[in-house]
N, C-alpha and C positions, 0 to 999 in steps of 0.2 A: 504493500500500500504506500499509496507516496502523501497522504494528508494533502491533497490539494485536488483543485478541479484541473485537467490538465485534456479534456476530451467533451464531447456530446457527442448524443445521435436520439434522433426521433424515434419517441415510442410511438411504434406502430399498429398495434395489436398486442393487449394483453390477454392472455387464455390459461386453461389450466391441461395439464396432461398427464396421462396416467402413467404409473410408475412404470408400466411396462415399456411404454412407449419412450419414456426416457432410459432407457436404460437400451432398447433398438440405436437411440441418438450416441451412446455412448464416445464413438469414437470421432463424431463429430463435436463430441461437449469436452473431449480432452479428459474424461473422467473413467475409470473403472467402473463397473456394474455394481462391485461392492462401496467404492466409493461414493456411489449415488444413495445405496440404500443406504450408509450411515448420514447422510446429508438429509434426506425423507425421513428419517427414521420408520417410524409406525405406517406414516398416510400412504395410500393409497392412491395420491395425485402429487403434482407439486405445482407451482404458479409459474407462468413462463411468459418472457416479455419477446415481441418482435419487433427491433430495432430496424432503422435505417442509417443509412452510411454516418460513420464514427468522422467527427472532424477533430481534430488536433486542435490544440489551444495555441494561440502565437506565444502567449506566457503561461504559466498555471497560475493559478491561485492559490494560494496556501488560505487552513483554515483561519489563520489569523485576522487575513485581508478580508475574508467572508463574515466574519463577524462583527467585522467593522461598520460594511453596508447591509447587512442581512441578519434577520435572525436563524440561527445556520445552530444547530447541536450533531457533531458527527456522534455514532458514527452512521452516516447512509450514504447508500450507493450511489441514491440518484436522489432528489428534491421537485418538487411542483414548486415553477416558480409564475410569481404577476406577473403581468405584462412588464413594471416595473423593475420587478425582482430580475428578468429576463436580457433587461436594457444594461440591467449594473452590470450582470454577470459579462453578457457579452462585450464592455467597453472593457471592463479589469482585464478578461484571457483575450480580449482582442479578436473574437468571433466577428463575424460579417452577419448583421441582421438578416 
């Protein structure tokens, strides 16, 4: 983990899939089969996001800078940002609206 924002990409679809079916994905998720059932543990499904193209950040952000303009508690992956919250972000890493 690098503590910073350093990337995006658009969620595209979020869905849920069944463990069998990730565990088929396996070697596309980079993870073993047992790997996944200790990540699922129990369930029976897991939640699964579908992204679009990942863009690099011209800077990161560390969490420091993010909490200066944001209200930001890591740790998460990703954040729902304003319209506003959207604008800060993308001028700090230097995104292209």
């Amino acid at each position: 983990p690098v503590g910073a924002i350093c990337a995006r990409a658009p969620i595209k679809k979020v869905s849920e899939v069944s463990l069998a079916a990730a565990k088929r994905l396996s070697k596309v998720l980079n993870l073993s089969p047992n790997a996944i059932d200790d990540y699922v543990g129990g369930s029976e499904s897991i939640g699964c996001y579908d992204i679009g193209p990942i863009v690099l950040a011209t800077t990161s952000v560390k969490i420091e800078t993010l909490r200066k303009h944001l209200a930001y508690y890591p740790p998460q992956s990703f954040f729902i940002l304003s319209l506003e919250g959207k604008q800060i972000v993308d001028e700090l890493a230097g995104f292209r609206p």
